[in-house]
C-alpha beads as a LAMMPS data file, in Angstrom:
LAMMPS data file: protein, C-alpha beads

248 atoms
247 bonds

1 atom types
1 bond types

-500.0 500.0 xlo xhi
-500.0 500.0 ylo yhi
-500.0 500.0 zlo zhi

Masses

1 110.0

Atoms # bond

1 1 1 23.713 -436.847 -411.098
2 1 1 22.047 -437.459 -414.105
3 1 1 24.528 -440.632 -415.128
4 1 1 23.927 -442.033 -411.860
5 1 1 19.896 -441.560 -412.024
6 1 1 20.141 -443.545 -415.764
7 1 1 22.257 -445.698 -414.096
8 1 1 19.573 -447.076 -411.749
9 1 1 17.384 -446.982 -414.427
10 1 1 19.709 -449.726 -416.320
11 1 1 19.564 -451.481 -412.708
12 1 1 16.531 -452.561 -413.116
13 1 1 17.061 -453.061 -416.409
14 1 1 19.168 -456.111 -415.338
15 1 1 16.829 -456.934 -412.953
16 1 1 14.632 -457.723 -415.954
17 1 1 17.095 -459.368 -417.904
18 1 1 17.582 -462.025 -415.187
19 1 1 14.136 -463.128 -416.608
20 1 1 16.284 -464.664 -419.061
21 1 1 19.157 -465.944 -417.094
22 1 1 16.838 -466.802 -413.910
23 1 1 13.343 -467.427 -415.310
24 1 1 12.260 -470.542 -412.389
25 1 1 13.723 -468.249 -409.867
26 1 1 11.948 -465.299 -410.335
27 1 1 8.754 -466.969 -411.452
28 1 1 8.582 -467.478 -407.490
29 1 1 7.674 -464.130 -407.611
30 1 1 5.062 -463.912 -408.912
31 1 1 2.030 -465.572 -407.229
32 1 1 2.274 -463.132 -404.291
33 1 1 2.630 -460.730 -406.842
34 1 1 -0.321 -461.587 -408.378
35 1 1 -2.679 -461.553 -404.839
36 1 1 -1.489 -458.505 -403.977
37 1 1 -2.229 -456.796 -407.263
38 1 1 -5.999 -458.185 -406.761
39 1 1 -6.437 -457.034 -403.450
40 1 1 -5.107 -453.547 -404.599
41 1 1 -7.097 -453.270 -407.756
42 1 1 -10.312 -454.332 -405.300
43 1 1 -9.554 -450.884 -403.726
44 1 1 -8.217 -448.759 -406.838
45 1 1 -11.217 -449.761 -409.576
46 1 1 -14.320 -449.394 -407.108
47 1 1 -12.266 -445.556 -406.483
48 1 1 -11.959 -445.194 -410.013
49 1 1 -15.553 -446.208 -410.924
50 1 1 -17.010 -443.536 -408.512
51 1 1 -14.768 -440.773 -408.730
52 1 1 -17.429 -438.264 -410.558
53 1 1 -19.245 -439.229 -407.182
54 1 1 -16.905 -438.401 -404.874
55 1 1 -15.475 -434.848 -406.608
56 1 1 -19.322 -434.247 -406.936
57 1 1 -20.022 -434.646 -403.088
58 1 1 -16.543 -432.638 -402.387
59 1 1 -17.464 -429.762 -404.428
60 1 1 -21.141 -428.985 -403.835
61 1 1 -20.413 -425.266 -403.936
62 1 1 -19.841 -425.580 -407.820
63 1 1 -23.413 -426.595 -408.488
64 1 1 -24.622 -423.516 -409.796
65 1 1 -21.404 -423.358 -411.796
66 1 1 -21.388 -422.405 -415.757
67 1 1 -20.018 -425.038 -417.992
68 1 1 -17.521 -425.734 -418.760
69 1 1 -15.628 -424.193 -415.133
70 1 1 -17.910 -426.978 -412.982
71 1 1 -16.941 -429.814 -415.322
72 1 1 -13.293 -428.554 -415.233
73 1 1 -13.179 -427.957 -411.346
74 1 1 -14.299 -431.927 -410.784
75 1 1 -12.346 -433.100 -413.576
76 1 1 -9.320 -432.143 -411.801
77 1 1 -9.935 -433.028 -408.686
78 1 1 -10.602 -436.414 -409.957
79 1 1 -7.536 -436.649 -411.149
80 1 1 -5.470 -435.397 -408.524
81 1 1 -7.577 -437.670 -406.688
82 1 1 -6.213 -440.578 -408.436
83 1 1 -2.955 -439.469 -409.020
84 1 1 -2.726 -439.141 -404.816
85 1 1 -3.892 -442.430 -405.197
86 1 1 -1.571 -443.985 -407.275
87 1 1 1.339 -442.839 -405.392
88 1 1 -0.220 -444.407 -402.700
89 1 1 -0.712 -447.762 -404.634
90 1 1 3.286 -448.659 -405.237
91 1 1 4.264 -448.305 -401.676
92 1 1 1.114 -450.713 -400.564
93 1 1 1.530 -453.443 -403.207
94 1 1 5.485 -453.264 -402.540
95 1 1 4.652 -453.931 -398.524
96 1 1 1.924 -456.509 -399.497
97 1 1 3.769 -458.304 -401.914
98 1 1 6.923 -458.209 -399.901
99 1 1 4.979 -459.696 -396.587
100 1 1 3.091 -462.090 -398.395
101 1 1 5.862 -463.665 -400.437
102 1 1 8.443 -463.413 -397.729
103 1 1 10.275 -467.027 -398.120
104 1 1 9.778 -466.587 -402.157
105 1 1 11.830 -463.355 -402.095
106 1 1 14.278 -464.297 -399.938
107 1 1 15.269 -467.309 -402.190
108 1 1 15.150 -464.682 -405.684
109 1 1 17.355 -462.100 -403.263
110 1 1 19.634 -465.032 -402.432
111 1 1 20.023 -466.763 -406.029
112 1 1 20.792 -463.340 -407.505
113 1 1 23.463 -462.627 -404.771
114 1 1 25.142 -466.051 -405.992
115 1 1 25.047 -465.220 -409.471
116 1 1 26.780 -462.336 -408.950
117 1 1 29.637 -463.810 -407.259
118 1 1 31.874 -462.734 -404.424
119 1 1 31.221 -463.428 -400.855
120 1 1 27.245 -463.982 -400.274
121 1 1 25.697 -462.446 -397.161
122 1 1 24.479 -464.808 -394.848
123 1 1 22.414 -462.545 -392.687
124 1 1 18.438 -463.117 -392.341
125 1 1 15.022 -460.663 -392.262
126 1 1 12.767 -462.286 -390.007
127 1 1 8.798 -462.183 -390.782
128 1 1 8.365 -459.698 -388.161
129 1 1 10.984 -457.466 -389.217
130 1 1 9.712 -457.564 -392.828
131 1 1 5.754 -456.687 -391.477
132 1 1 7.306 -454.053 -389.560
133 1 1 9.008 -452.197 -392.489
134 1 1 5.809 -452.777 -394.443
135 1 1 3.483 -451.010 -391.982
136 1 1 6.411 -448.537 -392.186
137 1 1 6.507 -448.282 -396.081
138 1 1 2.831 -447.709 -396.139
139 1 1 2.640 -445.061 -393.357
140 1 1 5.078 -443.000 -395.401
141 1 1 3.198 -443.652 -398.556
142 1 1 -0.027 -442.207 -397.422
143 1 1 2.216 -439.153 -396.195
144 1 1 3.426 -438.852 -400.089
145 1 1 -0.290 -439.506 -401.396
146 1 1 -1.685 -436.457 -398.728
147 1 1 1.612 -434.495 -399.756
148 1 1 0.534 -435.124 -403.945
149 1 1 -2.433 -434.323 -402.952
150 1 1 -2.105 -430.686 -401.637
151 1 1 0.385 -430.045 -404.378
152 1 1 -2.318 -430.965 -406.907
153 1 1 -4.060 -428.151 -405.794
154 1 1 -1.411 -425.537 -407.401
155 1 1 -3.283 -423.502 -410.174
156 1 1 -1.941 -424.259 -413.509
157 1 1 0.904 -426.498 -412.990
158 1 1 -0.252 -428.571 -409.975
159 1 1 -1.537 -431.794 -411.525
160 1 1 2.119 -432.216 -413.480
161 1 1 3.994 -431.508 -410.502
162 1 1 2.028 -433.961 -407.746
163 1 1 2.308 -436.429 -410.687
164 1 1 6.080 -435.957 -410.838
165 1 1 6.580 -435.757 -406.946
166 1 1 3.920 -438.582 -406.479
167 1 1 6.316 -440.707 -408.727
168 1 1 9.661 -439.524 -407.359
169 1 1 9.004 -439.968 -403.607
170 1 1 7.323 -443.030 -404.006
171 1 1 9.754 -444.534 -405.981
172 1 1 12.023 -443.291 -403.404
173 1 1 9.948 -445.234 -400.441
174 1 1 9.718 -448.448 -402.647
175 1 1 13.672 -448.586 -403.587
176 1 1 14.656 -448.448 -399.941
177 1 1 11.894 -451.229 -399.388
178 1 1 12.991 -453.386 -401.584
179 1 1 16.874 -453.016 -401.263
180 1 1 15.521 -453.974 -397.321
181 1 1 17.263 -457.454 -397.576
182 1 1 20.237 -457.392 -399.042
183 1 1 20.956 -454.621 -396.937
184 1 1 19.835 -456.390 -393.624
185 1 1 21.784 -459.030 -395.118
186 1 1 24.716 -457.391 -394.516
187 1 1 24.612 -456.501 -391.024
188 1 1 23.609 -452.749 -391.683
189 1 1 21.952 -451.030 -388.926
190 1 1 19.592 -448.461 -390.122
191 1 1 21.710 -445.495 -389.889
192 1 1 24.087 -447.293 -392.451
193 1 1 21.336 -448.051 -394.517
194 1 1 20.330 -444.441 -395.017
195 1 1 23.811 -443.290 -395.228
196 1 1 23.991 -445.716 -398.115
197 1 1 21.203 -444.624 -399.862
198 1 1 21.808 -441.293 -399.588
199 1 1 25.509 -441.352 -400.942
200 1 1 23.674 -442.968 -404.057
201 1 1 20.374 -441.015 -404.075
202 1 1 20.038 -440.136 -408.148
203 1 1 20.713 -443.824 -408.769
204 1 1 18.249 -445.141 -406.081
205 1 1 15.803 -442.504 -406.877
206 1 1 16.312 -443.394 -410.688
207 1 1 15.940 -447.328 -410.020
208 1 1 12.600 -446.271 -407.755
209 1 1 11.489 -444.241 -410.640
210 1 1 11.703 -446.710 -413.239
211 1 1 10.119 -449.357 -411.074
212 1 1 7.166 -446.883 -409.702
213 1 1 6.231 -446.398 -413.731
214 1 1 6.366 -449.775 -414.572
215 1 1 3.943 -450.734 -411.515
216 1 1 1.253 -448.107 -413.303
217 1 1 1.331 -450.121 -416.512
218 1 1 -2.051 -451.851 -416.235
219 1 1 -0.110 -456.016 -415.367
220 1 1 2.712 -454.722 -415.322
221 1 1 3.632 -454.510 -411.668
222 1 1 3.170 -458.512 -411.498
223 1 1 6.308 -458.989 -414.127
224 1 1 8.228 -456.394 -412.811
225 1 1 8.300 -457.332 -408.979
226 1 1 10.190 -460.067 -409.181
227 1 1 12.643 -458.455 -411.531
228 1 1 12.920 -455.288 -408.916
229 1 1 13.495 -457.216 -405.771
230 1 1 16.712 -458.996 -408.537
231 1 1 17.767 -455.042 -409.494
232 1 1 17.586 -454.132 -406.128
233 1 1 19.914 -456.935 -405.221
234 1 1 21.882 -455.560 -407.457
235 1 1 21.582 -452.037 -406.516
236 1 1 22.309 -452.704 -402.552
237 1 1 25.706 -454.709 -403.815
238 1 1 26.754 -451.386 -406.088
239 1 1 26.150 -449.079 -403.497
240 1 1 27.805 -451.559 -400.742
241 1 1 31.211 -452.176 -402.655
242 1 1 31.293 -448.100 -403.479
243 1 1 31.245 -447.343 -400.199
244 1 1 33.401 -450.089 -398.717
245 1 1 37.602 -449.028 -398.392
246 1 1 40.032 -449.660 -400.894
247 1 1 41.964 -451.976 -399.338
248 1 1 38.554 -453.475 -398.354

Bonds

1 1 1 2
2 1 2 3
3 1 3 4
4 1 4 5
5 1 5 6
6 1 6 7
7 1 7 8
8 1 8 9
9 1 9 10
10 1 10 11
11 1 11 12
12 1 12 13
13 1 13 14
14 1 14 15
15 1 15 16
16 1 16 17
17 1 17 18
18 1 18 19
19 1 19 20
20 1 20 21
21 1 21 22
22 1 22 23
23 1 23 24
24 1 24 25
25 1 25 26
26 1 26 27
27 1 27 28
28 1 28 29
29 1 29 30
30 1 30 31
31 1 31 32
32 1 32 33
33 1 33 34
34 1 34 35
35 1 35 36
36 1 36 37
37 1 37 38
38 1 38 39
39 1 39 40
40 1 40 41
41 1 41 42
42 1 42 43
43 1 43 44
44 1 44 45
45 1 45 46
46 1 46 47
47 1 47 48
48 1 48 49
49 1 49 50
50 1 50 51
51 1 51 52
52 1 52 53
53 1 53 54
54 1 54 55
55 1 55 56
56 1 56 57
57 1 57 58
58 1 58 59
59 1 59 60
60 1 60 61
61 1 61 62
62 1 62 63
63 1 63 64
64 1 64 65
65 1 65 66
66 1 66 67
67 1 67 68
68 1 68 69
69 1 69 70
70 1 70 71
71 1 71 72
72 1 72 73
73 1 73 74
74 1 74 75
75 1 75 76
76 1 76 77
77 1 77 78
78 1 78 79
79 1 79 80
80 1 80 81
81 1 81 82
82 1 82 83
83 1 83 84
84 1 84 85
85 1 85 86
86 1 86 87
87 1 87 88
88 1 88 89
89 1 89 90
90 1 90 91
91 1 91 92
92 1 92 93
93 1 93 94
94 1 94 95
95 1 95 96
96 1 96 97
97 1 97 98
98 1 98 99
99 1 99 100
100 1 100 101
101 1 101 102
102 1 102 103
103 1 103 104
104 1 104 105
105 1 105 106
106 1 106 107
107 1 107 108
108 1 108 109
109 1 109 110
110 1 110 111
111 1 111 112
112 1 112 113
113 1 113 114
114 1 114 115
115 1 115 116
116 1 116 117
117 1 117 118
118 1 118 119
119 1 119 120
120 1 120 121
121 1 121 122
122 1 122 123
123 1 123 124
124 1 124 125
125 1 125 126
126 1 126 127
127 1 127 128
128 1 128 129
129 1 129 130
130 1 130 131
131 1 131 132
132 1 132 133
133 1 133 134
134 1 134 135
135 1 135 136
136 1 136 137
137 1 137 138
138 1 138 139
139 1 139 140
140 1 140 141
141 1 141 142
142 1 142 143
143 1 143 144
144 1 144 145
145 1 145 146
146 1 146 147
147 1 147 148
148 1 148 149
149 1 149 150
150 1 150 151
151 1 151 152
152 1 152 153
153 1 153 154
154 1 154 155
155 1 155 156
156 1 156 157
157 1 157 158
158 1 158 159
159 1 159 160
160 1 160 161
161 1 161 162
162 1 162 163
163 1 163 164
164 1 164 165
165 1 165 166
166 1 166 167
167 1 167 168
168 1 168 169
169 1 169 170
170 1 170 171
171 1 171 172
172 1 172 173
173 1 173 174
174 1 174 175
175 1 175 176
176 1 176 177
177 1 177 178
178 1 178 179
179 1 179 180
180 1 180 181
181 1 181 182
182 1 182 183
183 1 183 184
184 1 184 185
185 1 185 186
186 1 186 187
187 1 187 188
188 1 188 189
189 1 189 190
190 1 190 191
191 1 191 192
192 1 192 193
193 1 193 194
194 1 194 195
195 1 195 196
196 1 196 197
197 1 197 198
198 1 198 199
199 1 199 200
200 1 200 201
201 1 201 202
202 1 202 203
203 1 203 204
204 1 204 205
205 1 205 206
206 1 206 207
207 1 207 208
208 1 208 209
209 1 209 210
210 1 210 211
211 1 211 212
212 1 212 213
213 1 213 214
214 1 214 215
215 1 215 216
216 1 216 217
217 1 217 218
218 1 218 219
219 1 219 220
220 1 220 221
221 1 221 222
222 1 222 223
223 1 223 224
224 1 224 225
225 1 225 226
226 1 226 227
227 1 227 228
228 1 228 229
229 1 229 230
230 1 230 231
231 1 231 232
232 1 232 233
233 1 233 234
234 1 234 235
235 1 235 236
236 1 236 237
237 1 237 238
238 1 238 239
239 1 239 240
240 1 240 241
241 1 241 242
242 1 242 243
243 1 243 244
244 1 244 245
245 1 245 246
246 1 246 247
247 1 247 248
């Protein structure tokens, strides 16, 4: 298990290294990239910037407080705050990105299927089918921001652990996202899909992982986008030709 989560980890690793190989390709990338990460830091810095507001207006028992308990109390809660929020913020600028840069992507998903040889899939995801899985991808992120949420409220060790399941789960949600194509590609339905995933969880949830922490790196999630949707090219055709027969 934990070869196989490393080993999605070095997925995207690749994914980033056709930067080199693929630079014009996956510079397509990264305009949509680029508006979604403004629309989503329009909503994450104004949060951010009032944050002593809003734990001060949820906690108006603590007023009569001693210091340093108040100041510790709101602390907290702002940062479980943003830490629900965060979580949150990989599974919306996946969808947005994604929706908005639909015919960009599908050329980077296609030119890394090619350079990788073999027979290409010459399936299609149609606009609609894309919005669809983004409205889906963002439902089930607010259910992982609510769930980090909750768990942040564990004495002692809750802000580490909704951090760590915050990460994991939404790395989860933005692997299967993003592996969407190629798999679609393919002529999956969704039951194969999940099937798939699930007989390569640690290196899917590993690959998520990675990606999910290199979104949080203030820029960051603009360079790596276009080098995830490459990995997870990459990812879907591991997990594809381990699954497929032998004599396949």
């Amino acid at each position: 298990m934990i070869r196989e989560f490393f080993a999605g980890i070095r997925i995207l690793g690749r994914g980033f290294g056709m930067w080199r190989t693929h630079s014009k390709l996956l510079a397509l990338g990264l305009i949509p990239a680029v508006i979604a990460f403004v629309l989503l830091a329009g909503a994450l810095i104004p949060l951010a910037l009032t944050l002593g507001s809003i734990t001060d207006w949820a906690t108006p028992f603590a007023d009569r407080w001693i210091s340093p308990w108040q100041e510790l109390l709101r602390f907290s809660l702002g940062a479980v705050i943003l830490v629900a929020a965060l979580a949150l913020s990989g599974a919306v600028f996946t969808a947005l990105t994604l929706t908005i840069g639909d015919p960009f992507y599908q050329r980077i998903w296609r030119g890394i299927e090619r350079s990788l040889g073999g027979p290409e899939p010459t399936g299609d995801t149609g606009l609609l089918t894309t919005i669809g899985e983004g409205i889906r991808l963002v439902a089930l992120g607010i259910l992982v921001a609510l769930l980090t949420l909750v768990i942040g409220f564990v004495p002692v060790v809750g802000g580490v652990l909704a951090s760590v399941v915050g990460v994991v789960l939404s790395g989860r949600l933005v692997a299967r996202e993003l592996t969407g194509r190629a798999f679609d590609a393919r002529g999956l339905t969704a039951y194969s899909r999940s099937a798939l995933l699930r007989s390569g969880r640690a290196r899917v949830i590993g690959f998520g992982v990675a990606t999910q922490l290199c979104f949080l790196i203030p820029l960051g999630a603009i360079i790596t986008m276009p080098a995830a949707v490459a990995g997870s090219t990459i990812l879907a055709r591991s997990l594809t030709e381990r699954a497929a027969p032998p004599h396949a």
